[in-house]
N, C-alpha and C positions, 0 to 999 in steps of 0.2 A: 686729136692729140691725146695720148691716154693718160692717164691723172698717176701723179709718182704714189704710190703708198707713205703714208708720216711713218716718223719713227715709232710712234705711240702704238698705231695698227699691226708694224712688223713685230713690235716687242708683244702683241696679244697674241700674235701669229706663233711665234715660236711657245708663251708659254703654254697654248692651248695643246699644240703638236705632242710637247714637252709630257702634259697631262695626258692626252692620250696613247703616246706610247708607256708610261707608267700605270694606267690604269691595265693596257691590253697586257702588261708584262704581271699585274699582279692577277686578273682575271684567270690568265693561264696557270698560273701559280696553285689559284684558288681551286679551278675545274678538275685539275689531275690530282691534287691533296685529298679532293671528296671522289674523283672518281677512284683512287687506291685505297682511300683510306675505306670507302663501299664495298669495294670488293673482297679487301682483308678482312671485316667485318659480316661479312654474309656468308664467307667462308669457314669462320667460326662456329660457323651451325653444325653442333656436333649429330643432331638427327640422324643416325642410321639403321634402317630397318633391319632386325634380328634374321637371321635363319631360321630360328626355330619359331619366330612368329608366322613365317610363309610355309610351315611343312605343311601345313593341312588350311590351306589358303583358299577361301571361298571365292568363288566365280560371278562375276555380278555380268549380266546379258540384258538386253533389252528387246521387248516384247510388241507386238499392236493389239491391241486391242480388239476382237471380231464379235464377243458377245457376254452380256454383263444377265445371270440368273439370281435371285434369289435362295439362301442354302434353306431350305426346309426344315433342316436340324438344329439352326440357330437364329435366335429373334437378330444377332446382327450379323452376317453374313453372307456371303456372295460368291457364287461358281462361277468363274472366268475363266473364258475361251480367249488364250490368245496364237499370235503365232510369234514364231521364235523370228526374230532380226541379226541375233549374232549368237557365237558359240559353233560347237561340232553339228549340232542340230538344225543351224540355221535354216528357216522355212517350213518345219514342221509344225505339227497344230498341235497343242496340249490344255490341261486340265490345269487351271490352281483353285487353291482356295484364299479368299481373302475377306478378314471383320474389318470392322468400321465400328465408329462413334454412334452410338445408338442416341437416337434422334438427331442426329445432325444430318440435314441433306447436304450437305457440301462436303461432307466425312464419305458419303454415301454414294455420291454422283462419280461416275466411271464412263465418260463420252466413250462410243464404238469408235475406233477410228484412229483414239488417242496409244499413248508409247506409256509403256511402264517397264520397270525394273524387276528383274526376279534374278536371286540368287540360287545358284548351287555347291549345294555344303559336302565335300567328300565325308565328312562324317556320318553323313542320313544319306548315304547311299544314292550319291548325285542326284538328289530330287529336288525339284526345280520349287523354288519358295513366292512368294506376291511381297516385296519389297516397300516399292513406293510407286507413285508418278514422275515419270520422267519431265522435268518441269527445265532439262538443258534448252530446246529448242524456243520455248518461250520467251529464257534471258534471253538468249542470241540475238532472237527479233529484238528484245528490248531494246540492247546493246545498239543495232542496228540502225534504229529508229534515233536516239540519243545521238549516234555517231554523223549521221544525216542533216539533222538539226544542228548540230552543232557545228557540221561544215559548211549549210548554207545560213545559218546567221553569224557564230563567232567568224568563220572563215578560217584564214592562215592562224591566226589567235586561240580561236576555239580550238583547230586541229591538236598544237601544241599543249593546250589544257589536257587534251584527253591524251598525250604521251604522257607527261605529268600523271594523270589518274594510274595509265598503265605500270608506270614506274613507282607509284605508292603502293598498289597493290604488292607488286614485285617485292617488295623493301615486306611489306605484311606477311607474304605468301613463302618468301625464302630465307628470309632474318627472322623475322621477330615468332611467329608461330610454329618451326621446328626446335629452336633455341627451349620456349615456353613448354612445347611437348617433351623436351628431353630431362626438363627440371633445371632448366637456369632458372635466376633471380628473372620473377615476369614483370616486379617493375622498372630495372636496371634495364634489362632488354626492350621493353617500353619507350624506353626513354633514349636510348641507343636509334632505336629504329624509327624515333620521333625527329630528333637532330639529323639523322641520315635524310631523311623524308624531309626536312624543310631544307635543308642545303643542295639540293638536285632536283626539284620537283620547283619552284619558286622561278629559278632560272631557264628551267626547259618551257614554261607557262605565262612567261613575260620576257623572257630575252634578257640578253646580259647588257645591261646598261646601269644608268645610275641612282636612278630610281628605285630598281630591283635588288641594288648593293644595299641602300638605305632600307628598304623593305626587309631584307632579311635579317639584315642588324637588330630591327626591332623586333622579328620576328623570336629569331634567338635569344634574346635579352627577354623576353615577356614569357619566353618558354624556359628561363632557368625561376624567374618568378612564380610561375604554375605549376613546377616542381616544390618547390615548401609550400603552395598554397593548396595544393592536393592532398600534401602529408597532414596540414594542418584540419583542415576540411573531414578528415576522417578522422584523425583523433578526437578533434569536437564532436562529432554526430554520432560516434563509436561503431562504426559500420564496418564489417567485416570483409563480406563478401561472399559470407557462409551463412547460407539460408535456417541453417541449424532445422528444429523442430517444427518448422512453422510449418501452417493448413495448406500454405501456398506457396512453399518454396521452390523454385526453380527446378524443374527435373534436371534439366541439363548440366546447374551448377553442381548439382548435388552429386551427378557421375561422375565430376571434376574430384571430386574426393577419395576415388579406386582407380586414376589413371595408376598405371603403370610405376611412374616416376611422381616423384612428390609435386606438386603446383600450389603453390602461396596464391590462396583465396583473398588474400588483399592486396598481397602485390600486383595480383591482376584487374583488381577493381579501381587500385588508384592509374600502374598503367594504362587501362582503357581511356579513365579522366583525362589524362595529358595526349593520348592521341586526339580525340575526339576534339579536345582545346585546338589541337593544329589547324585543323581544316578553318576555324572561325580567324585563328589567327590573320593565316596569311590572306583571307579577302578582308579584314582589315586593317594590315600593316599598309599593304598594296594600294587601297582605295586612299587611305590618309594622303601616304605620300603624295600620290600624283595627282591628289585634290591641293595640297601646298606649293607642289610644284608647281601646278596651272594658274594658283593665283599669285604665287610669284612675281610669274611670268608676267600676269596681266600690271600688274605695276614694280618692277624690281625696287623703289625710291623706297618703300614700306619701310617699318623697320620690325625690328624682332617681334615685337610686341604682337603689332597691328597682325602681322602674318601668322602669328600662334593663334591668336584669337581666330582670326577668320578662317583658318583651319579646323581648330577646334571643335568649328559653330556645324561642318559637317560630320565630322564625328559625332555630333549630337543627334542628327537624323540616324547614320548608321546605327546608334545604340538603343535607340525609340524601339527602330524598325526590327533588329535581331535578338533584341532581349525576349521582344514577344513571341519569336517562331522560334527560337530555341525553345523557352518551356509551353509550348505548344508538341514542338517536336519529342521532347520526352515525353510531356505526357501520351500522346498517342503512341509513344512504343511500350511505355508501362502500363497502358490501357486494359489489358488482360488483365496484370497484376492486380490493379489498383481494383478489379472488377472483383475480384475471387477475393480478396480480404475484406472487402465491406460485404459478400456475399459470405463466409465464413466465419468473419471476426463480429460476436456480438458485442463487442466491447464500446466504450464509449468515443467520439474522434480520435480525440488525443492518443490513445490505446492503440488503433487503426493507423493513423499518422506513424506511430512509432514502431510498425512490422518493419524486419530489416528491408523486401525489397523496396517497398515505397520511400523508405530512409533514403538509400543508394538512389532510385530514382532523383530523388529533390536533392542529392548530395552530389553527383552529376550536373544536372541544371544548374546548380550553384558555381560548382565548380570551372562552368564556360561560360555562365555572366559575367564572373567578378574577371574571368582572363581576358573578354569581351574589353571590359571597363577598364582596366588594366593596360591594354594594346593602345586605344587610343588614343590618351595623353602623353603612352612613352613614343608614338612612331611620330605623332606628330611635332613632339619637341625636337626628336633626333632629326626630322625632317626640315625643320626650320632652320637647325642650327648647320645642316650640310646642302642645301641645296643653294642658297645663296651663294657658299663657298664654292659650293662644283660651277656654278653658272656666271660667275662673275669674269670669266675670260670672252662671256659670250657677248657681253653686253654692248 
């Protein structure tokens, strides 16, 4: 005899349905705002390459490598045999010439075998130039290897991670860095291409559920905080982003100062800040929640309290653990920097400490601890206070 349903279970029946079709009607709502409102936006990339930048437009080809000589006319120098891979000449063998860093073996070294880059400049009478090392084939495999691991350990999970990855890139690659090249505002567009990148990338990476609604809430809410705490961050420390006079200024940044189009050297030093904050964010908005949600789950009686605390007490491990491989992870990318000012600056620490890149380095680091620190008492209280409410039809 099958057992009638109470009135009690029917009224939970309907008002779970009730929530479900509300959540699916505002889900839908949400997906087409960010996917229109992404396209409108990336559309606005005013980037368009000049005519008169391509009339006399150099030829980049790729080469192998068949035989690496010693120049005799120069202590750093090297005659290279290679053969052409692409271009009108494809398969033909020629001459270049190409220097190196004098005493660096690794400057120096040229495997036979290997693929290099050479240009041809119609202004020097198409003569073929020694460019670089083609170092494409090597990300590929990288890529490859990452993409492999990631589908036999994450699985379905991991795959969608790395659409996620695809689609940040994208958002970097077609919004925010032609925008940056053409002379928009680089931290407005920063910040633009940061809110784009966490409202589509979050959801493609975890699925659209309720966890991942809460997740971004907090994600978003920690990232209008990290916007004045970026501004604030570099008004203290007085960091520019312009290496100015220094022994050891930045080649790269310092070309940043003859593009074409004007680019705000601090708008793109706090921009960078508030990207780089994203990625820390969202594995801790994401991990909070569904560390509250699960213990929830294991006793729903709890009350507010008991569930903030015991939430809490793992964000404490997450903060132990990523405080230290963040400024580990800066410093090993300031590590050159940090190398040539104490090898140029005879000055006292403090003096040293206070060269602008090392500034911006520790101004960095600062800037994704304290967003670190920031993420996980705001997701876990938003956490506490909606997932009781989302779950109480389930009970």
């Amino acid at each position: 005899m099958s057992r009638v349903p109470s009135f009690k279970n029917i009224k939970k029946i309907a008002v779970r349905q009730r929530l479900e079709r509300r959540h699916f009607i505002y889900g839908s709502v949400l997906v087409v705002i960010i996917a229109a409102g992404s396209v409108f936006l990336i559309h606005l990339g005013p980037y368009k390459p000049s005519l008169a930048a391509n009339a006399h437009q150099v030829e980049y080809v790729r080469a192998k490598i068949l035989g690496v000589m010693d120049d005799p006319s120069t202590s750093a120098g090297q005659v290279v045999q290679v053969k052409l891979l692409d271009g009108q000449k494809k398969g033909q063998k020629i001459i270049v010439d190409r220097t190196y860093l004098l005493g660096d073996t690794n400057s120096k070294r040229l495997p036979v075998g290997s693929q290099v880059l050479l240009t041809i400049d119609p202004k020097n009478g198409n003569q073929y130039s020694y460019l670089d090392r083609y170092r494409i084939p090597g990300a590929l495999t990288l890529f490859l290897v990452l993409l492999a691991l990631v589908l036999v350990i994450g699985r379905w999970r991991g795959f969608m991670s790395m659409v996620g990855l695809i689609l940040s890139i994208g958002v970097l690659s077609i919004f925010i860095l032609p925008r940056i090249i053409a002379g928009q505002a680089a931290f407005a567009t920063c910040i633009e291409g940061a809110f784009i990148i966490a409202t589509t990338t979050i959801y493609v990476a975890h699925g659209f559920n309720k966890r991942t609604t809460i997740a971004l809430a907090s994600t978003l809410l920690t990232l209008v905080l990290i916007v004045g705490l970026v501004v604030t961050i570099v008004y203290m420390t007085g960091v520019s982003g312009n290496p100015g006079d220094a022994v050891n200024a930045d080649e790269q940044t310092t070309y940043i100062q003859y593009a074409p189009h004007h680019i705000d050297l601090g708008g793109l030093l706090m921009g960078g800040m508030v990207i780089a904050s994203l990625g820390v964010l969202e594995d801790i908005t994401t991990s909070q929640v569904a560390a509250v949600a699960e213990i929830y789950k294991a006793n729903p009686k709890q009350t507010y309290s008991q569930l903030y605390h015991r939430g809490i007490s793992v964000g404490h491990e997450h903060i132990a653990a990523l405080i230290n491989t963040l400024v580990l992870v800066y410093f090993g990318v300031a590590l050159p920097t940090i190398v040539l000012t104490v090898l140029y600056n005879s000055g006292p620490l403090l003096v040293m400490l206070n060269n602008e890149p090392i500034m911006e380095a520790i101004a960095r680091a600062g800037a994704t601890s304290i967003s670190l620190l920031l993420a996980v008492p705001l997701s876990t209280a938003l956490a506490v206070y909606m997932v009781p409410k989302w779950s109480i039809v389930d009970r």
